[in-house]
C-alpha positions in Angstrom: 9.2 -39.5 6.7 6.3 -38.8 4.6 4.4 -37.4 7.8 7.7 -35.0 8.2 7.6 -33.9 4.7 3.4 -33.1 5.0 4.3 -31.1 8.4 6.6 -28.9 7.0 4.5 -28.3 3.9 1.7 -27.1 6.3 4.5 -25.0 8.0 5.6 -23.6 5.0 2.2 -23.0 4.0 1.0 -21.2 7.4 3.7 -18.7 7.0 3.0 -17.6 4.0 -0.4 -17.3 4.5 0.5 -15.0 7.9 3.0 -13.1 5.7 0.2 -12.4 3.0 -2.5 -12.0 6.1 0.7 -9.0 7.4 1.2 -7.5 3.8 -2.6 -7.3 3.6 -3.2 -5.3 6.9 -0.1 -3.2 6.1 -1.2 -2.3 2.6 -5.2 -1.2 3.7 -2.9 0.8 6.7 -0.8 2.5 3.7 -4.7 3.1 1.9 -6.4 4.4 4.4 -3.4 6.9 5.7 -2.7 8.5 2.0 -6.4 9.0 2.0 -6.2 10.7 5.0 -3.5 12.8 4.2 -5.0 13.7 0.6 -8.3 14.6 2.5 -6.0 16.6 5.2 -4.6 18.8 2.4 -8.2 19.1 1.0 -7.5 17.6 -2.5 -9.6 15.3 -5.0 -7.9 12.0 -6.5 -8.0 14.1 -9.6 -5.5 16.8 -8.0 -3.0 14.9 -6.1 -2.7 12.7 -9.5 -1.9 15.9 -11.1 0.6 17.1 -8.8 2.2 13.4 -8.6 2.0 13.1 -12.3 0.2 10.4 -12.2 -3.5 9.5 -13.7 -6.8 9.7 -11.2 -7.3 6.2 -11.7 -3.8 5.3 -10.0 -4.3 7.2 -7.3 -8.4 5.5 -6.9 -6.7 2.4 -6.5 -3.8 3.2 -4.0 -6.6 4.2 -1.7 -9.1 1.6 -2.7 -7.8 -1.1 -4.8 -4.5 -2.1 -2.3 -2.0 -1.2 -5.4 1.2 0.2 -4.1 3.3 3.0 -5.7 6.8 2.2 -7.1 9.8 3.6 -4.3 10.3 6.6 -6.7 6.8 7.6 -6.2 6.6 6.8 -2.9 9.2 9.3 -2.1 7.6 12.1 -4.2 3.9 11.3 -2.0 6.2 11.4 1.1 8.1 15.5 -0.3 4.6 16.5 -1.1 3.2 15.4 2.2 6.0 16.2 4.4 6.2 19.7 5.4 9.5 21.4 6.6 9.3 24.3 8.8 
């Protein structure tokens, strides 16, 4: 029984570690994109936080920290960044 418990412990374990390994490489995919698309629209940190409303330091650490926006924000980078024709 004990030897049951101890597998499903490392299973449980394992899982999370792959979920946190997934969040990891999706969150340095969200960096490096907004960078892209800042440097794309040829704006400094300092501008986009302007437009966003948001302080230069926030945006330093979306692109290089691995700090998300909030969902409001999020939708606001994706207006500014989305263009309609």
């Amino acid at each position: 029984m004990a030897k049951k418990i101890n597998n499903q412990i490392f299973t449980d374990l394992s899982q999370k570690s792959d979920i946190k390994q997934h969040n990891s490489v999706v969150n340095n995919k969200f960096c490096q994109r907004l960078k892209e698309l800042r440097l794309s629209e040829n704006l400094t940190q300092k501008e986009l936080a302007i437009k966003l409303g948001k302080s230069r330091t926030t945006v330093y650490e979306w692109e290089t920290n691995g700090h998300e926006p909030d969902f409001d924000t999020l939708i606001q980078l994706t207006r500014f960044f989305w263009r309609y024709n």
